[in-house]
N, C-alpha and C positions, 0 to 999 in steps of 0.2 A: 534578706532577713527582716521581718517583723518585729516592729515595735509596737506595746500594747501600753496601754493604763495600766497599773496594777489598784486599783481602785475603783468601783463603781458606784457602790451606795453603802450606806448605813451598817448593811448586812453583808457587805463582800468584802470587807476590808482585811486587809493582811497585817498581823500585827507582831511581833518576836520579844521574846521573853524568856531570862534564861533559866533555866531547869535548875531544879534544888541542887542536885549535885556536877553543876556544871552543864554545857551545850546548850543547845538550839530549840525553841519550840515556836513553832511558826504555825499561829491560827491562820485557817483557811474560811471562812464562809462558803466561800462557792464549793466546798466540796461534797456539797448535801447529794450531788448527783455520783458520787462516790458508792463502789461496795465497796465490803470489807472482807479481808479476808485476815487466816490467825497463821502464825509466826513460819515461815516456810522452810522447816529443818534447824531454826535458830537456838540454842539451849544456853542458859548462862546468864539471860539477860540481866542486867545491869538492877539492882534493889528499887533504885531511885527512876527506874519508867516504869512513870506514873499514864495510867491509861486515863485522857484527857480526852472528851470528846470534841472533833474538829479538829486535830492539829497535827502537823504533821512534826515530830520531833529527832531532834539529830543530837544524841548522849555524847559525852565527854570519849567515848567505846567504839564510837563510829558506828550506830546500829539507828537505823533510820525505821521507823514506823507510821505506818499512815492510818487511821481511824479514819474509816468510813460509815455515812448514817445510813446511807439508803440500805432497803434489804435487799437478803438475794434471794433471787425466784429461780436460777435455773439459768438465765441468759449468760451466767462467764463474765459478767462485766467487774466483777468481784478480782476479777486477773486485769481485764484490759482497763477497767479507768487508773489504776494504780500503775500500769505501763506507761499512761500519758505522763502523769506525774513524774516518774521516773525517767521518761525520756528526755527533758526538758531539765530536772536536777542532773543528768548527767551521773548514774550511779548504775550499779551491775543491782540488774532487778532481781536477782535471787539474795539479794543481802537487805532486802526489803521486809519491814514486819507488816502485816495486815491485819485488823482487826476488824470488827463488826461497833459500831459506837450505838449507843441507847438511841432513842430521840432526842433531840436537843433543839427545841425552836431559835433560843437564843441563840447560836451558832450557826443553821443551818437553813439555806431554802430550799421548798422544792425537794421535802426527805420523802420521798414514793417512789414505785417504780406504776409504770404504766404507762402506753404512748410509745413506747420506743425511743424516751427522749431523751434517757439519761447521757448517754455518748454526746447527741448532737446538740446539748445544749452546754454540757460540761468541757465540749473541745475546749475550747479557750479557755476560760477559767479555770481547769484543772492545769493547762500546758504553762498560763501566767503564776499557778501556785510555783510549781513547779521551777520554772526561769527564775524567778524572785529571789528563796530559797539557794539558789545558784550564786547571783548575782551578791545577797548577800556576804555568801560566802568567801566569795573572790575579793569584794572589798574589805572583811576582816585579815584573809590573806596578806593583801595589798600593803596596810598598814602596818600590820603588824613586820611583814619583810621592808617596808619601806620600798615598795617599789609602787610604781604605777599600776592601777588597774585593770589596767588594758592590755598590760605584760603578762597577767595571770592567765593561765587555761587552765581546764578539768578534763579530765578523762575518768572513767567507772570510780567514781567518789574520791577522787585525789586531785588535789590541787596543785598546777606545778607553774613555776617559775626557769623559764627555762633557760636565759641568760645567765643566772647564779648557783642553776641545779638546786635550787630548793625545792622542795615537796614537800608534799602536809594532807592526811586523810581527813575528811570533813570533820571526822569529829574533833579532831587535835583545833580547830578553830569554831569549834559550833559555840563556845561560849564568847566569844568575843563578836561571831558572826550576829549573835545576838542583841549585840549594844550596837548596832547599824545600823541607821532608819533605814523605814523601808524605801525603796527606791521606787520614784513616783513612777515609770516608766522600766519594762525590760524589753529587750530584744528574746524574739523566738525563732527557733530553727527554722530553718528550709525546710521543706521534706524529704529533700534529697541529703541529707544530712543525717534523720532519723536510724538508729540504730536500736530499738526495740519495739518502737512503730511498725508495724506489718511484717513481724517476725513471732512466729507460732509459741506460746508461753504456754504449758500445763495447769492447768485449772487447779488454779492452790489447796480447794477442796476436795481436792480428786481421791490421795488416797484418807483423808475421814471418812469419803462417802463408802469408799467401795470398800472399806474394812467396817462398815457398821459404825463408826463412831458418834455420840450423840450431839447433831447438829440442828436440830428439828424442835417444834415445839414440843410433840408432842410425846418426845422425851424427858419432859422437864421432871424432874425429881426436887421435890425438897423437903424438910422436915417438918411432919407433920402435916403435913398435906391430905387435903379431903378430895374426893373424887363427887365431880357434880355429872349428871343429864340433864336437858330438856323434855319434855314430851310439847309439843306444839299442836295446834288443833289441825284431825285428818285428810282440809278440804278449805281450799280456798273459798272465800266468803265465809268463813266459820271464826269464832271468837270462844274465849277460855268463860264457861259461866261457874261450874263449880265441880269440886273433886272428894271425893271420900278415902284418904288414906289413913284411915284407923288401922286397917288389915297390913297395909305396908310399914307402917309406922314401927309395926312389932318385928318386920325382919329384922334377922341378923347385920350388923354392922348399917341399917341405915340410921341417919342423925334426924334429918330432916325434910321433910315435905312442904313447898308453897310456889304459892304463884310470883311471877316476877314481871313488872311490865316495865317492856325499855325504854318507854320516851314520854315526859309528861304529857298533858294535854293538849297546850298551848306551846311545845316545845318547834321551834322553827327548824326543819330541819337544812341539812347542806348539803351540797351537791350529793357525799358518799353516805349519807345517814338513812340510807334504805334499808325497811326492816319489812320484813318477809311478815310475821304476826308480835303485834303491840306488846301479847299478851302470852307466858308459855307456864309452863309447870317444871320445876326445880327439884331434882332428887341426889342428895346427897346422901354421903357413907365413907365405908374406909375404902371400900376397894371399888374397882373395874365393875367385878362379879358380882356382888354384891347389889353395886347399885341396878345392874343392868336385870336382874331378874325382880328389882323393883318395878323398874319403870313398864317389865312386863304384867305385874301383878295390879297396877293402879288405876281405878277407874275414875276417870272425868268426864263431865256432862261438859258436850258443846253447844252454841246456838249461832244460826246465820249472823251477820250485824248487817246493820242496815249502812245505806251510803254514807260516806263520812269526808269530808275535807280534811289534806293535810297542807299548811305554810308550807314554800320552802324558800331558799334563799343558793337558788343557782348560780355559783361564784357570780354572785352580783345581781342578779336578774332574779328578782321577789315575783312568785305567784301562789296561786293558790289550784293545787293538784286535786281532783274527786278523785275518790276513790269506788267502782260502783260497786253494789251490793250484788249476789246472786253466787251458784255454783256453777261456774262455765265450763262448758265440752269441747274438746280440739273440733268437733263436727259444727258444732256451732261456731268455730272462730274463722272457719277455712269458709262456712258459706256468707260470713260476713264481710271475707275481703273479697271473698268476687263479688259479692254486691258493691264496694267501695269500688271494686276498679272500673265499675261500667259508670259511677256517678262522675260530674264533675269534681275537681281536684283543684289543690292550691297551688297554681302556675312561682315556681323558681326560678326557671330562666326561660326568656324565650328569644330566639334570633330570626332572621327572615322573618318567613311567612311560611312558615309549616301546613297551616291548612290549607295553601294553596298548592304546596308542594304534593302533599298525599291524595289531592283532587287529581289534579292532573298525572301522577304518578302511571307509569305503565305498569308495574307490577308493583304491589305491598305486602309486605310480609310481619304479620303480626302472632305472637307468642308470650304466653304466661310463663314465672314463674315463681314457685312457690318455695320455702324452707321452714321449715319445724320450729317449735320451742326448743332449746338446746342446752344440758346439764354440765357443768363443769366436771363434776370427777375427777377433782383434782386426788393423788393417789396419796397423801394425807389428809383424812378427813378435818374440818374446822377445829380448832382446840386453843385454851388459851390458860394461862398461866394467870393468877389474882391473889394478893396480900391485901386485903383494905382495911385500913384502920384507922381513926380518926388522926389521926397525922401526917398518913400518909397513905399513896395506893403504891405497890412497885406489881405490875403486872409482865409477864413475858409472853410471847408468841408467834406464830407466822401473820404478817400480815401487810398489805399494800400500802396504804394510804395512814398510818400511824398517826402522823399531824391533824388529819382533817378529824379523826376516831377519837381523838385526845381529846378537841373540844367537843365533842358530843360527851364523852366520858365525863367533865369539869361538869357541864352541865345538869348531867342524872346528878353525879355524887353530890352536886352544889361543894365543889372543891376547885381550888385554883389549880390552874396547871402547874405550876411549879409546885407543887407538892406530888403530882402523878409524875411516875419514872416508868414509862415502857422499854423493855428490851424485844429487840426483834430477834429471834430466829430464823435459822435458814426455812424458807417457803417449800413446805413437798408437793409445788404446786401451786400455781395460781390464776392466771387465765383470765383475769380481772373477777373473780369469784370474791378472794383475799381484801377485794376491796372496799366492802361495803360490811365490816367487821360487828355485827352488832352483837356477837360471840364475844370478843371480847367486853361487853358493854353488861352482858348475863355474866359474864365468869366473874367481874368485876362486883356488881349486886350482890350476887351468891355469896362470895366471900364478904363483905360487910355486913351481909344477914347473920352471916355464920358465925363473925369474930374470927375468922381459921384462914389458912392459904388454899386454895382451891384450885383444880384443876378442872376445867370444864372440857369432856370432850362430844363431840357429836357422832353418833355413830355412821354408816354409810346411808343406811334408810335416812335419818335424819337428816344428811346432806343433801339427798339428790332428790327428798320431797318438800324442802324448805325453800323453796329460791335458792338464789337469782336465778334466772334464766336471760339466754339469750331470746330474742323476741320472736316469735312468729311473722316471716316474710311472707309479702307478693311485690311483683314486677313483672309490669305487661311493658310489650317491647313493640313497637313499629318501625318499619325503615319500609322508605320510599325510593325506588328505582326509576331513573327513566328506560326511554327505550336501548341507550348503549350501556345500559347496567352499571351505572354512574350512581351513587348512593345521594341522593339528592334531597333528603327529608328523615330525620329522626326524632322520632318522640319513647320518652320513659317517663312513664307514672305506675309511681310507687308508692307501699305504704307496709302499713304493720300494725301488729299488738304489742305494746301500744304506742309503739313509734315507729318512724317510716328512716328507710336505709337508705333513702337521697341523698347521692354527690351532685346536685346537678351543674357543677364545673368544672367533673373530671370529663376525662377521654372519655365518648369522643366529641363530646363539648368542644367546640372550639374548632372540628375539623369537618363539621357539617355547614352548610351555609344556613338551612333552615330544621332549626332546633327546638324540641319543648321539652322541659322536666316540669312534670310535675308530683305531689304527694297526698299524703291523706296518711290517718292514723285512728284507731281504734281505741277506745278504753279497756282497762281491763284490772282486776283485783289478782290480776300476774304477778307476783315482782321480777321484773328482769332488768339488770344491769351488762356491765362491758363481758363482751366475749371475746378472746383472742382476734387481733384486728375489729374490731367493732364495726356494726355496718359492712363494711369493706368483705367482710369472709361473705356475702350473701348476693351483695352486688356485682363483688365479682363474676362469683356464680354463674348470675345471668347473664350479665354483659356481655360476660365473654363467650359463654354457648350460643347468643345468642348472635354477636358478631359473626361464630363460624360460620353461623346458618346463614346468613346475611352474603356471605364471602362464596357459600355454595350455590347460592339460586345467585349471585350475578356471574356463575362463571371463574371464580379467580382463588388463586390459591390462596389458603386462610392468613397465610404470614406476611404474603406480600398486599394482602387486603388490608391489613391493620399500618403495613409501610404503606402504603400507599395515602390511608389516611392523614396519616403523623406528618408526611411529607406536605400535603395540604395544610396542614395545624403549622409547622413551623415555618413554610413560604407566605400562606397568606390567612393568617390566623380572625376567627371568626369571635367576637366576642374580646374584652377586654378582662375578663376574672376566670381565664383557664388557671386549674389550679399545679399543670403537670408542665414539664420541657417537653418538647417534643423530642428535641436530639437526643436524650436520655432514654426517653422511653423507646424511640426506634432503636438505639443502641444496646438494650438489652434484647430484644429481636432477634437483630442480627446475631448477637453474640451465641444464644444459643442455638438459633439456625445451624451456625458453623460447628459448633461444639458437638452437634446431636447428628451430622451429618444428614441433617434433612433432605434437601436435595435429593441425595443419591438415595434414600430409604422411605420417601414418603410415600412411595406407590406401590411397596413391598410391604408395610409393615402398617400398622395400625398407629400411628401419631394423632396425639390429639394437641392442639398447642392453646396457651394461654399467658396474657400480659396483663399486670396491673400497675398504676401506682397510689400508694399511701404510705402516712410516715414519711414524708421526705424523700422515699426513696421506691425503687425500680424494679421489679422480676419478673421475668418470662421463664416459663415451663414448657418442654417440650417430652408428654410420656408416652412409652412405646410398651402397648397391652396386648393382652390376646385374652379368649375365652378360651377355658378349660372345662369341660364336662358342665357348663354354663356357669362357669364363674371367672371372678375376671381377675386375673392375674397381670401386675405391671411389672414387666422384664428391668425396663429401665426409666430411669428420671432425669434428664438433663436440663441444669439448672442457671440462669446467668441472673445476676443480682449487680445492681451498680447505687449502692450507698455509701459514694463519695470514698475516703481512704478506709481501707480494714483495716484497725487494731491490731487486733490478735485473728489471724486465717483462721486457726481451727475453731476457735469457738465459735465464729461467725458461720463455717460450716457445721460445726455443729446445730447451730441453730436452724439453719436452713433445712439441714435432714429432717428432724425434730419437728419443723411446721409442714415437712411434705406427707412424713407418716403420720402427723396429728392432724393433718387435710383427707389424707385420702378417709381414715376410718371414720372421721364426722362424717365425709362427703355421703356414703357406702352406708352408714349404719345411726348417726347418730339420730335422735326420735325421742323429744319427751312428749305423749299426750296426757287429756285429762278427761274424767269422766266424774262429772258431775261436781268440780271441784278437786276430785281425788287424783293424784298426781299417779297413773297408770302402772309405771316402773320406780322402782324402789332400791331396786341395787343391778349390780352388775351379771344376774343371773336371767333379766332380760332385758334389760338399756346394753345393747352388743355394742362390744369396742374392738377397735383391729387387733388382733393376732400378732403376734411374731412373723408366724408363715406368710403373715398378709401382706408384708411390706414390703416392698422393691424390693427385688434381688441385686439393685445396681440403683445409687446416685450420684449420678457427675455435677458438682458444683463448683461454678466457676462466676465469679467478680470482676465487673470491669475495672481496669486501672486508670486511675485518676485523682488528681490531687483536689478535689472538690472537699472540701468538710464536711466530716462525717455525719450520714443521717441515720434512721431508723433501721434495725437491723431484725429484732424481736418478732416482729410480725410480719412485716412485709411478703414474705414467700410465704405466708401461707392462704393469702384469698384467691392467687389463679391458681391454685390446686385442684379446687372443684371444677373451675369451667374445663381443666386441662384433659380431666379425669372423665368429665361428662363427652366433650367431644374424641376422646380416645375412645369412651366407649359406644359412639357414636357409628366410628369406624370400624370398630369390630362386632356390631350387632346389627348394626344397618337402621337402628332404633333410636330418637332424641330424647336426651331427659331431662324433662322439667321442672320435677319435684325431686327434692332431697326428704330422704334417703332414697340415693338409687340404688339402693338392694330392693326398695319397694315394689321393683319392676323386675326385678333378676330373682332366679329359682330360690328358694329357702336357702340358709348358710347353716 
């Protein structure tokens, strides 16, 4: 059994205090990597819970509820970090209340979601809340029966004494548990102990979602409310110069017409304060309709701008970003990174002696690879909730990064934060899109121009031609063979618009004796931020297409080519900053080898296989395809992922599914270009997104078992989807593909 601090800093402290009308309320800091979720079948609740953000509270009623900050996006964590919690208090998790809590910096670090971090960084401090909470408990027990502490047990929220046959349900002592100090030090379970750790929990949301209930921003209702749009200029490198709404001015129900710019001149921006244009046009009214056949009636004059520098201040790291002037073309971006990949580049890592290694090489095998600008599409469009008035702002909505958005927000309004109250809603979507919220920053504006509560929504055109994007990729790839087809020399130089998708100390770093990464990067008046797995969904990509191909001209089969490596990486390791295990990573291998019955089906059946690690954590893909009247159909998915203990199984399959189908139809279909600045696709009637029909007829996913602490679970499975997908379809066309979208290579769909 584990003993922990329950203390760390300033912000983590655990603190108890008793409720108005009796019991327990035990602030939590660390539970900023917390969702929330609301009340699961509970009626009757008690007058006096009171909804306090951060605390987890235990009524005179015995009815425990936890306030969690972070939002939900979709990932179920909203179930499983309240499990942790709950496993650790020792109480039946369906008598658990759940809620969603505002922002609250004072209380809370680390309130985002994004990274895949929330689990792995909240093990402990959610499992110490939790123990604590316990521990208290058992000491007001203790005393109050006059026994020893150490006489007390729990079982699903009752306290017993089993020498005297006393019992007592948490609440019957949550007011006295309260006058406890907190105890410097708890003991935490075993894992072998756990009894709602890695046991399957229904997603508390489950049925508001599937009965329609309003959980989303962009349901938000309230009295008096105005409805705003944007119009934004048609073409990157274009800026707002002036507009003539006399004519719209006169429609029906609209209020108002202006421009709105988000960020001063000299406003230093921060990591997530990426705004797609400075500068948009603001149409308000009563309704939806209303404004919507405004913003088609209104005419504005744009003009190019010219280059412009913006500060920024990347969690720590001050520079100064250009920004350049021009209308640019996918055709123009694509011939400027093969020009980048033949120049010299900025060497990342280098081990051996690689240029000696590909001198002398019996055979070399070098390959490009390319991937597109890429749109989120997230299936609720941007929208955000605004009251501002000089007192105060209370804003609501879906969004990522809240903390980082709030100071940007203080900033425009010239308002302290403490006077700004964000609510999160549940996310229809997010994908690191959610993250870079400058929607909230316009809906906020709007409504102080206005004096009124506003609801800003963005239409679908407006989303998928505003930014973010993901960045336009290349990666050129070499491997050096000697004459016994021994992988003796590996080089990757990489880059992009306008950053480069460089790991240069994952796999297979570290398993080659002579190694180069290197990079290079492009400017561009793009904006593109995080895309599901960042970097990682592009590199995979290649890496691992291009591994297969590697694994075929030496002769050896693809899976025992990558064991083979790992096995070199974990005996006699090349380099001192790999960033991956080896045993983990062959261990996922294996695992789905056996699962997918490779062996026995690789020389019958079209397998394409694929391994990554990011996030902390592990997955191999093994898909089994065929072509149908030239289209490629995947029969089945088998899947092994090893990020240390599962929570909750199903959501974490969930999840898995979820990145295999939102891998294959990026892999297959996804494509933003531009022409002349003009963003080419505008909605979903030609940006193709996968089908129903399109997705595996069959996903087997399966988890290694182990008591490792939990890591990333959100994204990991879905960067070898591509390479999985690409060398499946490798084997069933006889064809390599090295540009996404590989529909660009297959008959029209």
């Amino acid at each position: 059994m584990e003993k922990v601090k329950t203390t760390y800093n300033r912000r983590s402290f655990l603190k108890a205090s008793a409720l108005s009308g009796g019991g327990m309320m035990l602030s939590i800091g660390w539970l900023s990597s917390f969702k929330s979720a609301e009340t699961q079948g509970l009626t009757n609740l008690p007058l006096d819970f009171n909804e306090l953000n951060g605390f987890v509270k235990i009524t005179a009623d015995n009815v425990i509820k936890i306030m969690s900050p972070n939002p939900e996006g979709g990932q179920g964590v909203k179930t499983s970090m309240p499990m942790i919690v709950a496993e650790e208090l020792d109480v039946d998790f369906s008598k658990i209340v759940i809620e969603q809590a505002d922002l609250d910096t004072k209380h809370f670090t680390r309130q985002f979601i994004g990274g895949s971090q929330a689990i792995h960084q909240g093990w402990k401090p959610l499992r110490t809340a939790g123990a604590t909470a316990r521990q208290m408990l058992m000491e007001a027990a203790g005393k109050t029966w006059s026994v020893p502490v150490e006489e007390v047990s729990t079982e699903a929220g009752v306290l017993y004494h089993k020498k005297s046959g006393k019992t007592a349900k948490y609440g019957e002592m949550a007011t006295a548990a309260a006058q406890i100090p907190v105890p410097k030090e708890v003991k935490l379970k075993n894992v072998n102990e756990f009894k709602i750790i890695g046991k399957s929990q229904r997603n508390v949301d489950l049925e508001k979602i599937v009965s329609g209930k309003p959980l989303f921003g962009i349901d938000t209702q309230k009295e008096g409310m105005l409805i705003a749009m944007i119009v934004h200029p048609p073409a990157f490198g274009m800026k707002f110069k002036s507009t003539d709404d006399a004519a719209v001015r006169k429609m029906k129900g609209i209020k108002d017409v202006f421009p709105v710019k988000i960020f001063h001149d000299d406003y230093e921006r921060q990591y997530f304060d990426t705004t797609t244009f400075l500068e948009v046009v603001a149409i308000v009214g009563n309704s939806t309709w209303e404004v919507m056949q405004a913003k088609k009636a209104l005419e504005i004059e744009w003009e190019p701008f010219a280059d412009y520098s913006e500060k920024k201040n990347m969690l720590g790291r001050k520079l100064t970003a250009k920004v350049p002037a021009g209308l640019e073309s996918t055709a123009d971006h694509y011939s400027k990174m093969a020009t980048m990949a033949d120049k010299p580049a900025t060497v990342r890592r280098k081990d051996g002696d690689p240029e000696t290694a590909f001198k002398n090489a019996a055979k070399v095998l070098e390959r490009t690879y390319t991937g597109p600008f890429l749109a989120h599409n997230c299936m609720e469009p941007m929208n955000f909730f605004a009251h501002v008035t000089e007192e105060k702002a209370e804003l609501a909505g879906p969004i990522q990064k809240p903390e980082n958005t709030e100071l940007a927000l203080s900033a425009r309004l010239g308002m302290p934060v403490e006077k700004i109250d964000i609510k999160m809603t549940r996310l229809g979507g997010g994908f690191g899109r959610r993250s870079y919220a400058h929607w909230l920053i316009e809906a906020a504006l709007i409504s102080q121009k206005m004096k009124a509560p506003v609801k800003l929504l963005y239409t679908r055109e407006d989303d998928m031609t505003s930014g973010i994007y993901r960045s336009a990729y290349s990666a050129t790839y070499r491997a050096a063979l000697d004459a016994n087809n021994n992988l003796i020399g590996f080089h990757v130089k990489a880059g992009g618009v306008p950053e480069s998708p460089l790991f240069a100390n994952r796999f297979p770093a570290g398993a080659v004796e002579n190694y180069l990464a290197e990079d290079w990067s492009i400017e561009t008046n793009l904006t593109v931020g995080s895309f599901r797995a960042p970097r990682s969904n592009f590199m995979a990509a290649a890496e691992q297409s291009f591994l297969d191909e590697v694994a075929e001209t030496a002769g050896k089969d693809p899976i025992a080519f990558r064991l083979e490596l790992l096995k070199r990486a974990k005996e006699s390791p090349v380099g001192k900053n790999n960033e991956y295990e080896p045993e983990r990573y062959a261990g996922v291998l294996e695992l789905v080898r056996e699962k997918s019955g490779y062996e026995q089906t690789k020389n019958s059946k079209n397998l394409g296989v694929s391994a990554y690690f990011c996030h902390d954590s592990y997955a191999a893909h093994v898909f089994d395809l065929e072509m149908k009247e030239g289209i490629p159909v995947v029969n089945k998915v088998f899947c092994a992922v090893d990020c240390g203990i599962v929570i909750n199984p199903n959501a974490a399959k969930n999840m898995t599914e979820g990145a295999i189908v939102d891998g294959i139809g990026t892999a297959l279909f996804g494509n933003m270009t531009f022409t002349k600045g003009v963003p080419d696709k505008s909605n979903f009637n030609r940006y193709r997104m996968i089908r129903m029909n399109e997705a595996p007829k069959q996903i087997n996913v399966h988890f290694v078992q182990n008591t490792i602490d939990p890591s990333g679970m959100g994204e990991p499975a879905y960067p070898p989807v591509f390479g999985a997908l690409a060398n499946a379809l490798y084997k069933a066309t006889g064809r390599r593909f090295y540009n996404q979208p590989f529909n660009s290579a297959l008959p029209e769909q």
